[in-house]
N, C-alpha and C positions, 0 to 999 in steps of 0.2 A: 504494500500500500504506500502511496508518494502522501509524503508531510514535508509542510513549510520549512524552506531551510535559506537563510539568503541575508544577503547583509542589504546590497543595493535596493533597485526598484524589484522587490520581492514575487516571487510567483514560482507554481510548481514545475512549469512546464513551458519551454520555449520550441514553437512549433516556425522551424523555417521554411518558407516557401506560402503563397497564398493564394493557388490555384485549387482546384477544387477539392485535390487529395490534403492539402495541408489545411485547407478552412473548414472542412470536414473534418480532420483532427482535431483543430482549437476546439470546433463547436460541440462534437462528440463530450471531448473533456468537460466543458462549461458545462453543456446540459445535466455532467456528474457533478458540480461543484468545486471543480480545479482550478485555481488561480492560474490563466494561460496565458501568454505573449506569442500574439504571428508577427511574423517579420518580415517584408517583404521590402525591395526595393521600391515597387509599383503598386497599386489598391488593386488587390483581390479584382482574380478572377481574368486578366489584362493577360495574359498572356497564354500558355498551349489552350487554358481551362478556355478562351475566349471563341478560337477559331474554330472548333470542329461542326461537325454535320449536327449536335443540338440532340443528338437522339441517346437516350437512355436504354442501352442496347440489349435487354432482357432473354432476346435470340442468341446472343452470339457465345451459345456456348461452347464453342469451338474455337481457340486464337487464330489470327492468321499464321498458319505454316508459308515455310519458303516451300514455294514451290517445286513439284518434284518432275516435271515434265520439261523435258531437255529444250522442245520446240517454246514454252512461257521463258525459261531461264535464256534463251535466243533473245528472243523478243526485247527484252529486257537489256540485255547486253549489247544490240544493235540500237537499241533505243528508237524498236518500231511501235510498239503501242502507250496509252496514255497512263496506266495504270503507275509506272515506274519509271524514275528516271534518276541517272547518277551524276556525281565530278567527279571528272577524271582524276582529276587531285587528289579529292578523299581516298580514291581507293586502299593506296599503302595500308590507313589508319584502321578502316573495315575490315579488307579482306578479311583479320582472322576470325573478328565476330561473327561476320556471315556465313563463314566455313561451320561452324560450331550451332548457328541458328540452321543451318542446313539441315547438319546433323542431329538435333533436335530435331528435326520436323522429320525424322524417317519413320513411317508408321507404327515401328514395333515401341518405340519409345515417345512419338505422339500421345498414342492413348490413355498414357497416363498424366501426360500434362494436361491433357483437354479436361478429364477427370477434374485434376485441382482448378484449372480453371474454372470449370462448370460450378464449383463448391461456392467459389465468392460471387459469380454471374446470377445463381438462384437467388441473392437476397436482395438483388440492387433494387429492385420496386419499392419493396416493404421498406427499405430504409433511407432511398429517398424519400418514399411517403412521408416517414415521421419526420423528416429535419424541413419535409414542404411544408407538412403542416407548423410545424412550431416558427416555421418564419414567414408565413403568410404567404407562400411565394405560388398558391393553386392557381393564379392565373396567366404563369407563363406556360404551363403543360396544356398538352393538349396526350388524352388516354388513346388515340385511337389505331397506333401503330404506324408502319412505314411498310413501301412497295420497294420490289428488287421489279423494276424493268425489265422485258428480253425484246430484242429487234427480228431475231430469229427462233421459230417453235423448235427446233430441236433442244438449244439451251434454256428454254423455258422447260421444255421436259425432263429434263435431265435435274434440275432443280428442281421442280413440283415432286419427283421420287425420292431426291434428298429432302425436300420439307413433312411430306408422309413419314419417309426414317425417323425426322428430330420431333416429331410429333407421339411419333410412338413410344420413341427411348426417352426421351425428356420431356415431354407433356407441351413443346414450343406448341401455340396453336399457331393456323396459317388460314387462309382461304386462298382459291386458286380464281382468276379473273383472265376470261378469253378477253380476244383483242377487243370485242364489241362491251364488256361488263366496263374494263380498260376507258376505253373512250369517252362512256358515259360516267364514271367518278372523278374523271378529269377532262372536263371539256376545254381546258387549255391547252391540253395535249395537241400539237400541228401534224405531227404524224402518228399513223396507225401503227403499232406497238402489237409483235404475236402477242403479248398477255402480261401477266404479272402475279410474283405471289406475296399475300399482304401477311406481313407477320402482324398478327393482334395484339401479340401484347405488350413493344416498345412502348414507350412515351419519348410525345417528341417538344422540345423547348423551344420557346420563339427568338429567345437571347439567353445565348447561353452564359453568358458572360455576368448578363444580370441576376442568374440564377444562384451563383454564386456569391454576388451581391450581397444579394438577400440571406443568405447562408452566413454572411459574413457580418450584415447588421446584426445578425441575431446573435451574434456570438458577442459583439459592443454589449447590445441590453442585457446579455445576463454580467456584463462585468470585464470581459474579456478585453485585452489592452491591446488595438493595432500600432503598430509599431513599424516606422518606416527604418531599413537598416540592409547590411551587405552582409549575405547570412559567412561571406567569406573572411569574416573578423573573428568568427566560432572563435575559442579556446577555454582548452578545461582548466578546471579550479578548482583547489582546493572545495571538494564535497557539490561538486556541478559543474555549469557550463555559462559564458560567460559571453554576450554576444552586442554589441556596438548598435545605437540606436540615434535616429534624431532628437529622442527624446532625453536621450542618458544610455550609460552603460544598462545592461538588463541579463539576469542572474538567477538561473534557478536549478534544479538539481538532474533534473532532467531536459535533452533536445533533443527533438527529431527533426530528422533530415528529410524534409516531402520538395524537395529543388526538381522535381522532372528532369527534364533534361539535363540542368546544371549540375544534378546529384553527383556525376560521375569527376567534377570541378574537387568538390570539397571533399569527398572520400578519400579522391587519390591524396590531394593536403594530407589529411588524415592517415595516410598509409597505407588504405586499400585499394585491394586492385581489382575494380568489379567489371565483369564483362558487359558492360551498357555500351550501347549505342544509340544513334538519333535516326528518327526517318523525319524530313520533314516533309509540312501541308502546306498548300494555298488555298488560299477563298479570296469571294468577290461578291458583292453583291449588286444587284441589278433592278430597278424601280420600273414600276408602269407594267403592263401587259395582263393579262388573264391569271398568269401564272398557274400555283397547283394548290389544291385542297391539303394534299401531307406530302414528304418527303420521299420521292422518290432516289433509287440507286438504278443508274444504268449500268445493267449487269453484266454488260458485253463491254463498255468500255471502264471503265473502273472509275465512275464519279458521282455524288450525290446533287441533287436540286432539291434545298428546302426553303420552304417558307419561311420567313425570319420576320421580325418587327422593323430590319432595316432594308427588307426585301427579297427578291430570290438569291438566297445563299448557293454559290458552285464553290463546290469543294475538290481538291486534287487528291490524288492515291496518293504514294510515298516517293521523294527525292531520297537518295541519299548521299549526304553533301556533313563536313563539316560546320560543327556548331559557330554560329557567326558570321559563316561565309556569307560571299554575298548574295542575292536573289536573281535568282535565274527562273521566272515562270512560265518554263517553255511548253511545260505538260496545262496549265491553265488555259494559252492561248490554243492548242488541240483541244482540252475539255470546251470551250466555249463553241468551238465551230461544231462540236458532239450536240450541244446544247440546243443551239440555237434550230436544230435539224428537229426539237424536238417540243421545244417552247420557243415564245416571242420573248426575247432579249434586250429588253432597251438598255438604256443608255448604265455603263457601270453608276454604283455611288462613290467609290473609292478612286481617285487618284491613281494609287497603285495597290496592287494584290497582296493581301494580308501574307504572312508567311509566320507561319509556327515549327514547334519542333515537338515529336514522340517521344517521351522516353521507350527506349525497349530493351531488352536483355535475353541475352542467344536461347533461353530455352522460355519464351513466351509466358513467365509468370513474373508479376511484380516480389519484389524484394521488401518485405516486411517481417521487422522484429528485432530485437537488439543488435548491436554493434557488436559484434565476434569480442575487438579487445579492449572497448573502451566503457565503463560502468555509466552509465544512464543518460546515452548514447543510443537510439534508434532510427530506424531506416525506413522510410517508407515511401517509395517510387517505383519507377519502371513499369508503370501498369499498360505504355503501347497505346494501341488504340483506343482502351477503356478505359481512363483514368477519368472523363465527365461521368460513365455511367458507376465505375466503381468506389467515388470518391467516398459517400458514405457509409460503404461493408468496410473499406479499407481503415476509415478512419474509428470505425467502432471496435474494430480490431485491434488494434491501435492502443487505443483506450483501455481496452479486459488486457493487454499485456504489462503495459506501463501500471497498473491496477494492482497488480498481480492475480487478476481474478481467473476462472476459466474460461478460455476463450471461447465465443458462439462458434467459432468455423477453427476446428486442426490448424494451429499458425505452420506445421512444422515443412508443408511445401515449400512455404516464401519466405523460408528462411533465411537469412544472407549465409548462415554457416553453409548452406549446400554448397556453395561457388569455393 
């Protein structure tokens, strides 16, 4: 159990990073009564938590695997389709990671990562629910799921037999929509589409950024102290951790590490050497037109079209480019000419193309749970794709460790001691 221990501006728990995994920590702790500090450089929720597709991914019980088809890993490598694209630069610093997520993703050793995956994916409704409800935030959701797209029936079949599988084994519900069901739930749809299958039970956000927001005020009203600071000033002390703020030095016995992408900055500091790497995203959003009812995934080219508060959000697959580098969004201006074949497109609202970064780690589970050699010291990132929808399983886990209570979900997958 954590008690008050601290000379400075006092508190039990200094939680770094202020994207949805780490505002999902602070608020997890407050809503137990913990005296918490987030730290971020930027207000909650501004950064990877800001850009993605919005959708609370309740399907996706399965991580993306690298793919195991010679002709995709072509594709890829020639940088002929939209899904994926590289710098040539990065590659040095990759190659080994991606050798290793490779090898994770061979099917004898998939099935059991999808498993632990699957463990933290079943609870993200339920616990989004609670921290929705305690911050009032039920009118950015919308309950009614998202469409995966097909342009040809063969790949629409061949996923309608995989949605019947995950239906069976895991209870995902789905419905299947010919071209003409298609048509008629999205009458802004410009072209006729072989079909589509609706997963029922994502929820999908209109801002996600603001969703977070609100996750974030709530954690202010119960007491909770936002703290602007460079989580890269860390250093232990004498009985905790001791971390540089605008507001003052800030001191308490326990930090976690929730930095996404930058996690792998302050580890290596630290001494560790953890297999992460970044994929990065883009978005764009686009005003005027008919638009869509919910968020579709064109499933033949690798891109999402959602509806947003700021307009049609298009989203990119994965770059992978070092962290920093500059912006290259060569895969956006491809998604856009995909787009526009399929909605009316006016005019951007942005200037230029948002660009984020993934955290990920070669064998497709986030890293959560103590620090291997440093006493109250915690880790909690890498979550890849789902770190919107996993913020709050991750961060109540989180919570029952630092507690020392039983944790709801086996932490001992996302262990860091695996690596």
């Amino acid at each position: 159990m954590i008690h008050m221990h601290s000379t400075e501006m006092g508190t039990d728990v200094l939680v770094l990073g202020a994207g949805m995994v780490g505002t999902c920590t602070a608020l997890q702790l407050a809503l137990r009564g913990h005296s918490v500090a987030l730290v971020d450089r930027r207000a909650p929720g501004n950064e990877t938590s800001y850009g993605n597709a919005g959708i609370i991914q309740r399907e996706a019980v399965e991580p993306y695997a690298f793919p195991r088809a010679w002709s995709t890993v072509l594709d890829v490598a020639l940088k002929r389709g939209m899904d994926a694209d590289y710098h040539w630069r990065a590659l040095p610093s990759i190659v080994s990671p991606l050798a290793r997520y490779w090898h994770a993703s061979a099917p004898s050793r998939y099935a059991s990562i999808a498993r632990d995956h699957r463990h933290l994916i079943e609870h993200c409704l339920n616990e989004h629910q609670a921290l929705i409800a305690a911050s009032g935030a039920g009118a950015l959701v919308r309950r009614e799921g998202y469409r995966l797209g097909f342009r040809s029936q063969a790949a629409m079949d061949s996923m309608a037999d995989r949605a019947v599988m995950l239906q069976a084994q895991h209870g995902i519900r789905h419905t299947l929509l010919d071209s003409d069901a298609l048509a008629r739930s999205e009458p802004g749809l410009r072209m006729r589409l072989a079909g589509a299958v609706h997963w029922l039970d994502p929820w999908s956000v209109s801002d996600p950024g603001a969703l977070v927001q609100r996750y974030a005020d709530r954690f202010v009203a119960l007491g909770g102290h936002l703290a602007e600071g460079d989580a890269a000033t860390l250093t232990e002390r004498t009985g905790g951790w001791h971390v540089q703020s605008s507001s003052g030095p800030l001191t308490a016995r326990h930090a976690v590490i929730a930095l996404g992408p930058w996690a792998k900055g302050l580890t290596s500091m630290l001494g560790y050497k953890l297999p992460l790497f970044v994929k990065r995203g883009y978005h764009r959003h686009y005003r005027g037109g008919p638009g869509l009812r919910l968020p579709l995934l064109d499933a033949e080219r690798g891109f999402v079209m959602a509806p947003m508060a700021q307009g049609m959000r298009l989203t990119t697959g994965a770059e992978f480019a070092r962290l920093g580098a500059p912006s290259t969004p060569v895969q956006l201006e491809k998604v856009e000419g995909a787009a526009r074949e399929l909605i009316d497109l006016p005019e951007p609202v942005e200037a230029e193309p948002w660009l984020g970064n993934r955290p990920c780690t070669v064998d497709m589970k986030p890293v959560i749970g103590p620090a291997p050699r440093h006493t109250g010291l915690w880790f909690n990132f890498g979550h890849a794709h789902q770190g919107f929808t996993l913020g709050p399983v991750s961060g109540r886990l989180m919570a029952d460790l630092i507690e020392g209570k039983t944790p709801f979900v086996d932490p001992i997958p996302y262990s860091p001691l695996r690596f």
